[in-house]
C-alpha positions as CSV (number, residue, x, y, z in Angstrom):
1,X,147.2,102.6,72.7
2,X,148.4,99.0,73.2
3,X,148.8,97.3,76.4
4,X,151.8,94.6,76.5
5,X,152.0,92.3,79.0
6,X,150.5,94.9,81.5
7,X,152.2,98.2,80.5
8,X,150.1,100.7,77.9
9,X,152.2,101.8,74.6
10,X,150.9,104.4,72.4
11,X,149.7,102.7,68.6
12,X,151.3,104.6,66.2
13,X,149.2,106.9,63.7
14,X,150.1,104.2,60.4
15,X,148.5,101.2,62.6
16,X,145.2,103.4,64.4
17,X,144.3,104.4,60.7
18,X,144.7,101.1,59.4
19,X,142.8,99.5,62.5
20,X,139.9,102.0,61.3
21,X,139.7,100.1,57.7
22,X,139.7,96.9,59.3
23,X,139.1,97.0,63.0
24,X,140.2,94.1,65.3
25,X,138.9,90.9,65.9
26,X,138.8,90.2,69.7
27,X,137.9,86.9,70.6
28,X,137.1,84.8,74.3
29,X,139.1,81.4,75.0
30,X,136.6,80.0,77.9
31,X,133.8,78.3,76.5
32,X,134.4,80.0,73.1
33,X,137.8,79.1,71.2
34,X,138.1,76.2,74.1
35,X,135.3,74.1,74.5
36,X,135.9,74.2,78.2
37,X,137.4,76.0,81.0
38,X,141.1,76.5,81.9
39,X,140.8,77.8,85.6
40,X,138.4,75.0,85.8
41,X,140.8,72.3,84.2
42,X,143.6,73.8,86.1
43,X,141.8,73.4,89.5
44,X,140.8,69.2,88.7
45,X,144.6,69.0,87.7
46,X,145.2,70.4,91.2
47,X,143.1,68.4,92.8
48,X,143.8,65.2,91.8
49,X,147.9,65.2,91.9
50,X,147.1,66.8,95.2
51,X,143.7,66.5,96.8
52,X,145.1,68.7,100.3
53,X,144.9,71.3,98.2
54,X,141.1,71.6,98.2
55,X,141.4,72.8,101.9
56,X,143.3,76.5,100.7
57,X,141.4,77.0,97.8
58,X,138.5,78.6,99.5
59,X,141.1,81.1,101.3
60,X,143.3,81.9,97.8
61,X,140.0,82.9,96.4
62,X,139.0,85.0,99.1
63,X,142.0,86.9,97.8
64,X,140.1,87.6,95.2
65,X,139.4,85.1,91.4
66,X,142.5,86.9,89.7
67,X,144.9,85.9,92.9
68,X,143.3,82.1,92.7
69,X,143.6,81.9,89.3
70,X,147.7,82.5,89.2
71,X,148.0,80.6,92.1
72,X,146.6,77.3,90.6
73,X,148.9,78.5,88.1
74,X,151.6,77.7,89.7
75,X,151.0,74.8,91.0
76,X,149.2,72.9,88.3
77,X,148.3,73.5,84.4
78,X,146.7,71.1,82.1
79,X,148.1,69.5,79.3
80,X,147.5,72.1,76.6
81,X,147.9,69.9,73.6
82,X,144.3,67.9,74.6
83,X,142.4,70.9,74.9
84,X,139.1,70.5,72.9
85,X,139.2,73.3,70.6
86,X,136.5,74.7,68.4
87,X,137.6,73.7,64.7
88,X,134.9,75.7,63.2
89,X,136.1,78.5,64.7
90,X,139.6,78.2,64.6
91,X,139.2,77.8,60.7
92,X,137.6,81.4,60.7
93,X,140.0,82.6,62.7
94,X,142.8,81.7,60.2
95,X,140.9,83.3,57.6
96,X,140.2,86.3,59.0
97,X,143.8,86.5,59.9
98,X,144.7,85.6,56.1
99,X,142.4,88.7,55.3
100,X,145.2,90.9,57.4
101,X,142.8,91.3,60.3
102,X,144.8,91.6,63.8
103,X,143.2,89.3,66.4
104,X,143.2,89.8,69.9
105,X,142.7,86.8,72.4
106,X,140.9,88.3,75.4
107,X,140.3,86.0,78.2
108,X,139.6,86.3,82.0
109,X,141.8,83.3,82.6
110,X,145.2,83.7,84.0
111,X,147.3,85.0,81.2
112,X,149.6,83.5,81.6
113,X,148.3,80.1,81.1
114,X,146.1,81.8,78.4
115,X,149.7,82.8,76.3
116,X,150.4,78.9,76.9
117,X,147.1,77.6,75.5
118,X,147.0,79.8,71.9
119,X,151.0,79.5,71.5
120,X,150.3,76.4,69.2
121,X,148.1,77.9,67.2
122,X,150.7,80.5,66.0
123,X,147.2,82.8,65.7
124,X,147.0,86.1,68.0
125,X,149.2,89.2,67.9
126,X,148.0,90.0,71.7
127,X,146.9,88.1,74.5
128,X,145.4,89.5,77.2
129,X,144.1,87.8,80.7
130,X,144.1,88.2,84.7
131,X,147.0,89.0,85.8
132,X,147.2,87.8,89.5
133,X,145.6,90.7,90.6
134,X,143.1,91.8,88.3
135,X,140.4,89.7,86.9
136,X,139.6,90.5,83.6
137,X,136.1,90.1,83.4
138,X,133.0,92.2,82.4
139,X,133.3,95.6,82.3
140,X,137.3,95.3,83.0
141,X,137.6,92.8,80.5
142,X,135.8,96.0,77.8
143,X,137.9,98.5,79.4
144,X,141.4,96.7,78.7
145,X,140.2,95.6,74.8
146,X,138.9,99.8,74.6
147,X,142.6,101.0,75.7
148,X,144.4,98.3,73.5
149,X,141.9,98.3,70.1
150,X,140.7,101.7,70.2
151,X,136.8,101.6,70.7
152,X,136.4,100.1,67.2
153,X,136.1,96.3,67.6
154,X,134.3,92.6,67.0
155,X,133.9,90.6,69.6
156,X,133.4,86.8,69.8
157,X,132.1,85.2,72.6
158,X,130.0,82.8,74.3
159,X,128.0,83.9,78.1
160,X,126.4,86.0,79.5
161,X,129.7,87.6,81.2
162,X,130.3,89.2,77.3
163,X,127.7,91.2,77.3
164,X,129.3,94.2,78.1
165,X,132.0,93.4,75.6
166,X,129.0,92.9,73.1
167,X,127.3,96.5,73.8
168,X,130.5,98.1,73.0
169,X,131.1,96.1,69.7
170,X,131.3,96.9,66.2
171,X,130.0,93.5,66.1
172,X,129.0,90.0,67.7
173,X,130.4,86.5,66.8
174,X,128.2,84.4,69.1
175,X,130.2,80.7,69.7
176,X,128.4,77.9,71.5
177,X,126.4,80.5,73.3
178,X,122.6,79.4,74.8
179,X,119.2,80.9,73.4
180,X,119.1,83.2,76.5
181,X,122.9,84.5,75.7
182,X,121.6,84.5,72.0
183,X,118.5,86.7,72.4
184,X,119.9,89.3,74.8
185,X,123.1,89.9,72.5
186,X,121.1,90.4,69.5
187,X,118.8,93.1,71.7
188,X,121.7,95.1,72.2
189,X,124.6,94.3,69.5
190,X,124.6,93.3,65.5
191,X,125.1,89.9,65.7
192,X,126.9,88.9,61.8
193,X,127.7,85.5,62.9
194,X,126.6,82.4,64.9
195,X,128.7,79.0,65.5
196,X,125.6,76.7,66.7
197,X,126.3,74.3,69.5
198,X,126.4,70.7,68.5
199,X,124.1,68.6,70.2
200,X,122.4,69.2,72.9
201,X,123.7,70.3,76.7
202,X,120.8,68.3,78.6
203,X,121.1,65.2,76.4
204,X,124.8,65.1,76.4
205,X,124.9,65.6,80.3
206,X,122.1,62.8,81.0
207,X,125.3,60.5,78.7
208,X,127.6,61.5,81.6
209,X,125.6,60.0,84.5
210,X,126.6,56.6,82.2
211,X,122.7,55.1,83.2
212,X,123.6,51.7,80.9
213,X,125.9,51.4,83.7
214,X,123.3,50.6,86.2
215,X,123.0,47.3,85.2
216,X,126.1,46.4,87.1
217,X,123.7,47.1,89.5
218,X,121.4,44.5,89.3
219,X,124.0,42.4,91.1
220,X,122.2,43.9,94.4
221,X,119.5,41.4,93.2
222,X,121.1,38.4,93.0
223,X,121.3,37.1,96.6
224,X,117.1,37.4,97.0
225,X,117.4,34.9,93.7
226,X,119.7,32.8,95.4
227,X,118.2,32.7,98.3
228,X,114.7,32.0,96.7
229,X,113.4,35.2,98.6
230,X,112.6,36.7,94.6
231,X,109.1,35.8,95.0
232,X,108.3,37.9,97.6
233,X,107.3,41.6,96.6
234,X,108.6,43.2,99.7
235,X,112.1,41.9,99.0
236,X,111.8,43.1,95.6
237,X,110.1,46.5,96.3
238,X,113.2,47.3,98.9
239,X,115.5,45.7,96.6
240,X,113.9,48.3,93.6
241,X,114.3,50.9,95.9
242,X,118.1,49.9,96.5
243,X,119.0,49.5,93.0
244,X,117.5,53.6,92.5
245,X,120.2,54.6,95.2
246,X,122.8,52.8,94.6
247,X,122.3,54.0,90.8
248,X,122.1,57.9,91.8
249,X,125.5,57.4,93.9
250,X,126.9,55.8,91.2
251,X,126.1,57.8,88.3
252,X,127.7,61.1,90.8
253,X,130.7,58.7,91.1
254,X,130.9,58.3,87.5
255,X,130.8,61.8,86.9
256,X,133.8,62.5,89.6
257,X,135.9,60.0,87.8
258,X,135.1,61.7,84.4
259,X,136.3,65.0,85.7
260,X,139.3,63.5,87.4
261,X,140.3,61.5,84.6
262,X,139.9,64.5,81.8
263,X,143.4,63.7,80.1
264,X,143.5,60.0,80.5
265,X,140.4,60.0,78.4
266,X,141.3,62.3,75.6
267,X,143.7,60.0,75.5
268,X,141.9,57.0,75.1
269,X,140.8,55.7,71.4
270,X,136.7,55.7,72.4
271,X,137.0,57.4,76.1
272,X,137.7,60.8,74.2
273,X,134.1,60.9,73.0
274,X,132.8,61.3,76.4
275,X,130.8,64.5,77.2
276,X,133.7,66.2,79.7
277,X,136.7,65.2,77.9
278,X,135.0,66.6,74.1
279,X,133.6,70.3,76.3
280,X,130.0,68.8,75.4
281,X,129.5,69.5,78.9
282,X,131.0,72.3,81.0
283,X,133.0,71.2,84.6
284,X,131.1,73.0,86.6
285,X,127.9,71.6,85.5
286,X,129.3,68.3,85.8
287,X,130.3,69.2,89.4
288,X,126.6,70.2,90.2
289,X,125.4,67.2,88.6
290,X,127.7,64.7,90.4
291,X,126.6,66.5,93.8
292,X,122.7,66.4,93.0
293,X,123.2,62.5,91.9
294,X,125.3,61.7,95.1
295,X,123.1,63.9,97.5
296,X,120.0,62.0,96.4
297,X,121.5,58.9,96.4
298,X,122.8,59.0,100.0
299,X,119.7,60.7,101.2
300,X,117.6,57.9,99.9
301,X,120.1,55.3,101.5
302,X,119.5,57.1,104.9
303,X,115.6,56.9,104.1
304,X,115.9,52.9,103.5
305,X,118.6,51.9,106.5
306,X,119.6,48.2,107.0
307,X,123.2,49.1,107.1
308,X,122.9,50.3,103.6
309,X,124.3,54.4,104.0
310,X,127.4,53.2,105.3
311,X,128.0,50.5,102.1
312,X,127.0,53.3,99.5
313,X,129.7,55.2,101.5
314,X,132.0,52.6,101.6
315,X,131.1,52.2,98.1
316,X,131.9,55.9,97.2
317,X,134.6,56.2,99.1
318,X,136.8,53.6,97.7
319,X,135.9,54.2,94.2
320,X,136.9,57.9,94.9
321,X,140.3,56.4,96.1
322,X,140.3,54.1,93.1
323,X,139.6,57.6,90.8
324,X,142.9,59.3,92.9
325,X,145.4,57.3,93.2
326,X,144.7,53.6,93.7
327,X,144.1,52.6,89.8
328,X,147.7,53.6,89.5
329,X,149.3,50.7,91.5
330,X,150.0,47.6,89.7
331,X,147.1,44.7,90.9
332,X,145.8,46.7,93.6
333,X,143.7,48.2,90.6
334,X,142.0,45.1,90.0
335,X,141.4,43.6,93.7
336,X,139.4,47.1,94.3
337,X,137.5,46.7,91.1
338,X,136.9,43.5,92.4
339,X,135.9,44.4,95.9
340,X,133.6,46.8,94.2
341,X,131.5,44.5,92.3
342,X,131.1,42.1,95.5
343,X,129.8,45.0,97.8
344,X,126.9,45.1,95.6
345,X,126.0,41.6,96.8
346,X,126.9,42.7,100.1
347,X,124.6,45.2,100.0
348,X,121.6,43.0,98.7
349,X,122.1,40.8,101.9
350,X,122.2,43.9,104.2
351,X,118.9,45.8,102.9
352,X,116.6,42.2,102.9
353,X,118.4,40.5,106.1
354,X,119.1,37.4,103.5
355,X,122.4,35.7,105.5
356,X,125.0,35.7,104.2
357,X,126.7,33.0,101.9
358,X,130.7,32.8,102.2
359,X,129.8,30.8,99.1
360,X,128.2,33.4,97.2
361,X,130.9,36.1,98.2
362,X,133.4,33.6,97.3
363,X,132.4,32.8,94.1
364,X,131.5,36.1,93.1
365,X,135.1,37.8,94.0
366,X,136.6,35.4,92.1
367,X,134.6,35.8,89.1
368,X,134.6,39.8,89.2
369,X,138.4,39.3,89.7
370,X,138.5,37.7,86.2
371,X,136.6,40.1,84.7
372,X,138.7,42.8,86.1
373,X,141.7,41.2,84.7
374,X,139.9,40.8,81.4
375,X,139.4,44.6,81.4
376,X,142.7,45.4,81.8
377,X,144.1,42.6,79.9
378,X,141.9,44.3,76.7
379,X,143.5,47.3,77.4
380,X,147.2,46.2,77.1
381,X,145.8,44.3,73.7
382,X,145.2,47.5,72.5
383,X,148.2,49.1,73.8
384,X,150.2,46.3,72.0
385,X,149.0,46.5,69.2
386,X,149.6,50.8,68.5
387,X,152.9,49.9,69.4
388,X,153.2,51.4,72.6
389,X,155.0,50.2,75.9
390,X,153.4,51.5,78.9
391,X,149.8,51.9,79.8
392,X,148.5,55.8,80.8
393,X,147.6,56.3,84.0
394,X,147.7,52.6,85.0
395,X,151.3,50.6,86.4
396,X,151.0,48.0,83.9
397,X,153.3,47.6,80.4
398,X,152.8,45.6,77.6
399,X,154.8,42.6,78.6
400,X,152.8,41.8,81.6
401,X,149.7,41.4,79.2
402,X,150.4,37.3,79.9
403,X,150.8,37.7,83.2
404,X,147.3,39.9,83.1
405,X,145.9,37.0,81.0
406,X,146.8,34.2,83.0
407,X,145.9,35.8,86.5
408,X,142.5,36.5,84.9
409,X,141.9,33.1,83.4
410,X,143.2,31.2,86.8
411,X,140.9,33.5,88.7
412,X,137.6,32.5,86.4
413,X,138.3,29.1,87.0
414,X,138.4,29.2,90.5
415,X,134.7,30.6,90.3
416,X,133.9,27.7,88.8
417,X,135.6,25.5,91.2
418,X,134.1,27.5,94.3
419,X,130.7,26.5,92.5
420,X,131.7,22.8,92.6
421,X,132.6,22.6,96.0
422,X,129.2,24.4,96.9
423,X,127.5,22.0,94.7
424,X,128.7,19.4,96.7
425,X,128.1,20.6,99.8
426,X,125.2,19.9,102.5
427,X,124.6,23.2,102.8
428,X,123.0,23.2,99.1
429,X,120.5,20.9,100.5
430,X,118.8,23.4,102.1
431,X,117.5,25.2,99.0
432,X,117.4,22.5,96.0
433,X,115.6,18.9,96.0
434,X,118.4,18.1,92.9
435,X,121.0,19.4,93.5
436,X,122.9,17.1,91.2
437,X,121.2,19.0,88.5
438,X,122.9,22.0,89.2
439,X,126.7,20.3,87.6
440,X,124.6,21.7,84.7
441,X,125.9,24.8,85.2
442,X,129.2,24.1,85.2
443,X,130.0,23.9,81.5
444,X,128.2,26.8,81.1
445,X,129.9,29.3,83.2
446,X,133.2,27.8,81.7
447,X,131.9,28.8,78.7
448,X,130.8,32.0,79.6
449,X,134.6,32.9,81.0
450,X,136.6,31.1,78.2
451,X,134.2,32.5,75.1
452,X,135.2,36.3,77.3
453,X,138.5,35.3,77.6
454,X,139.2,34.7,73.9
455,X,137.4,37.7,72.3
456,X,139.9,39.4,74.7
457,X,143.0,38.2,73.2
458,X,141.6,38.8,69.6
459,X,141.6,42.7,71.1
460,X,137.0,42.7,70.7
461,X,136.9,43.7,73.7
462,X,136.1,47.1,73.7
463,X,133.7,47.8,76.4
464,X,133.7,47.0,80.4
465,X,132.9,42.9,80.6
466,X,130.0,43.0,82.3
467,X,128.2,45.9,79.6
468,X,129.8,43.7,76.9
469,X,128.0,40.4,78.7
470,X,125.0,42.6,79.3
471,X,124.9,43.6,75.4
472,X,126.0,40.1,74.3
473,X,123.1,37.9,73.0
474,X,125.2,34.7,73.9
475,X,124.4,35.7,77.7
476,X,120.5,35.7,77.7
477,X,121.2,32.0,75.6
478,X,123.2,31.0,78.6
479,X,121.1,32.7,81.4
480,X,117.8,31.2,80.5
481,X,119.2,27.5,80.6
482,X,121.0,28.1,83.8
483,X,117.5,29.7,85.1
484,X,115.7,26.4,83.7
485,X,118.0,24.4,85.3
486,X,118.1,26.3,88.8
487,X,114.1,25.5,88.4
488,X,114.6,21.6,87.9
489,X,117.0,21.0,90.9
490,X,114.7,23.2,92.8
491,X,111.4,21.7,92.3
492,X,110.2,18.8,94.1
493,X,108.5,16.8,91.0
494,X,107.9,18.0,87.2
């Protein structure tokens, strides 16, 4: 018997005896011929082009997972051609198919969405999937592959959800499965092939939480070194203490973004490496993971007080709004990024009770506004140079790539002027006997921004600014003369 597109057909005596010479190959698309998860893709695509719709997904699937998934569905699908496929796999497949096998794709995603995914591949002679009302999973999943292949078949999957599939098997093709999937198929199936997993799950998911990252965080130091409050260990040991929780919120933020921005990066020239976008790591541990990072990172906020739950909230709020929507409008983009970097000060100040310094903010925004622009700016180097007009997922072409340039170059050097004027101020009195010494300085931030600004427009630029700074040796050079010179104007005599 052969079931097409739900209805059961009888096979034909020609086809059943020649399905008993060489019985057909059933294979899994979740996790096995994808390296991710379409009702799982489906429901981030949902979310983000229309984040209300997180509020009816709980009552669609108390309909039941076969009524959800068609109902994502309809509203949103992925873009099939940046799926991460398994080569290795798809390679046998074609072989097996060259051998005059017949291959059935067997799925308990939405059929529908299923027939879209494999349609490429030109590959399957059946596709079979939920169908709105039935989810075929498990034993249903074994049932439908019994009426439609007859109950000689291989099977090739990848979790524990197959092993009833497996039992029932002529054989098992295990594909990225774990050493617990492993062990209990091959106590109750012939295993006669195994595609190992690449790499491993834990190390690729501690990659996601993006920990080089954190150094952005050190930022929440810098008004205690300002201030001269650095030599005091209870600043530092709240500070330390900060920089953990701010890091945990982060790294779940990081995460979000990744799962938000799935396409984008397999768009992107290095972004497509990235755990998520390759199916290194599965959605839904990357959900878990972002919640346990964000959860701790709050909770510790709320342990520490001073004002600092409600930044970190602020903090992951906006960048959430940045992740949705807000990166997509021309300059507005780079203001938040901006605003971002400078609530880090702003949060150093709250946690010690250091006042504030309309200097310091001032100064900083302006100088995280020019690195903003130099992010961007990189990018629409790049995008010139493949030929290409319009930047993904951003509201920026290739011809405002002056504009970018200029904006983020004017906005450096009104750091540096902010600096002068506080240079020349009474109020840096209070903290340096020399202050005169400090025009030191000067040159060497204008250095720092220019030296930036040029490896940006000879299209180097290929990390975020402030990791390239952080992994440029030229920046240590530069930080240890401005820190000898912050110690001459502050001491009273050599």
């Amino acid at each position: 018997m052969q079931e097409e597109e739900g209805r059961i057909v009888e096979i034909d005596a020609d086809v059943a005896a020649d399905l008993s010479c060489h019985p057909p190959l059933v294979v899994d698309l979740d996790g096995t011929l994808l390296r991710t998860d379409l009702l799982s893709e489906s429901g981030l695509r949902l979310i983000k082009q229309s984040p209300w719709a997180i509020i009816f997904i709980p009552l669609w699937l108390l309909r039941g997972r076969a009524y959800l998934k068609r109902k994502i569905f309809n509203l949103a699908r992925p873009d099939i051609a940046l799926l991460p496929i398994h080569e290795e796999l798809l390679a046998w497949l074609r072989g097996q198919k060259e051998l005059g096998r017949r291959l059935v794709l067997a799925t308990a995603s939405d059929q529908k969405l299923a027939e879209l995914a494999v349609a490429p591949m030109e590959l399957f002679d059946v596709v079979i999937g939920s169908d709105g009302e039935r989810n075929l999973k498990g034993r249903a999943k074994l049932e439908t592959i019994v009426r439609l292949c007859g109950p000689v078949f291989d099977y090739a999957g990848n979790s524990h959800a197959d092993h009833p599939v497996w039992r029932s098997s002529r054989e098992a093709i295990l594909v990225n499965a774990s050493k617990s999937v492993e062990a209990a198929a091959r106590r109750t199936s012939p295993v006669t092939r195994v595609f190992e997993r690449k790499g491993t799950t834990l190390g690729a998911t501690i990659r996601s939480l993006r920990l080089y990252q954190w150094v952005k965080n050190l930022l929440i130091f810098v008004p205690a070194f300002t201030s001269h409050q650095a030599v005091y260990w209870a600043v530092l040991y709240k500070l330390a203490i900060t920089f953990l929780a701010f890091g945990l919120c982060a790294s779940g933020v990081y995460v979000c973004n990744d799962l938000l921005d799935l396409e984008e990066d397999r768009r992107h020239r290095t972004k497509k490496n990235r755990p998520f976008a390759t199916g290194q790591v599965q959605i839904r541990t990357g959900v878990i993971v972002s919640a346990i990072s964000l959860s701790l990172g709050l909770g510790l906020s709320a342990v520490i007080g001073e004002m600092l739950l409600p930044l970190v909230l602020l903090y992951v709020g906006l960048t959430t709004c940045y992740s949705l929507y807000l990166k997509r409008i021309l300059l507005v983009d780079v203001l938040i990024l901006a605003v971002l970097y400078t609530i880090r000060l702003i949060v150093g100040h709250a946690v010690t009770g250091i006042p504030y310094s309309v200097w310091l903010s001032s100064f900083a925004f302006f100088l995280f506004l020019s690195l903003a622009f130099s992010k961007r700016a990189a990018e629409l180097v790049t995008l010139a140079g493949n030929g290409r007009d319009v930047l993904p997922g951003r509201g920026y072409a290739a011809v405002d790539l002056n504009m970018a340039t200029t904006a983020g170059v004017c906005s450096g050097f009104l750091s540096v002027l902010v600096l002068a004027l506080y240079i020349n101020s009474d109020a840096v009195r209070i903290l340096y006997y020399r202050p005169a010494i400090l025009w030191a300085i000067l040159p060497l931030l204008l250095y720092y921004i220019l030296r930036l600004w040029v490896i940006c427009g000879r299209g180097e630029l290929h990390d975020d600014p402030v990791i390239y700074t952080a992994k440029s040796p030229s920046t240590y050079f530069v930080a240890i003369i401005v820190v000898l010179i912050v110690i001459a104007a502050t001491v009273k005599s050599f």
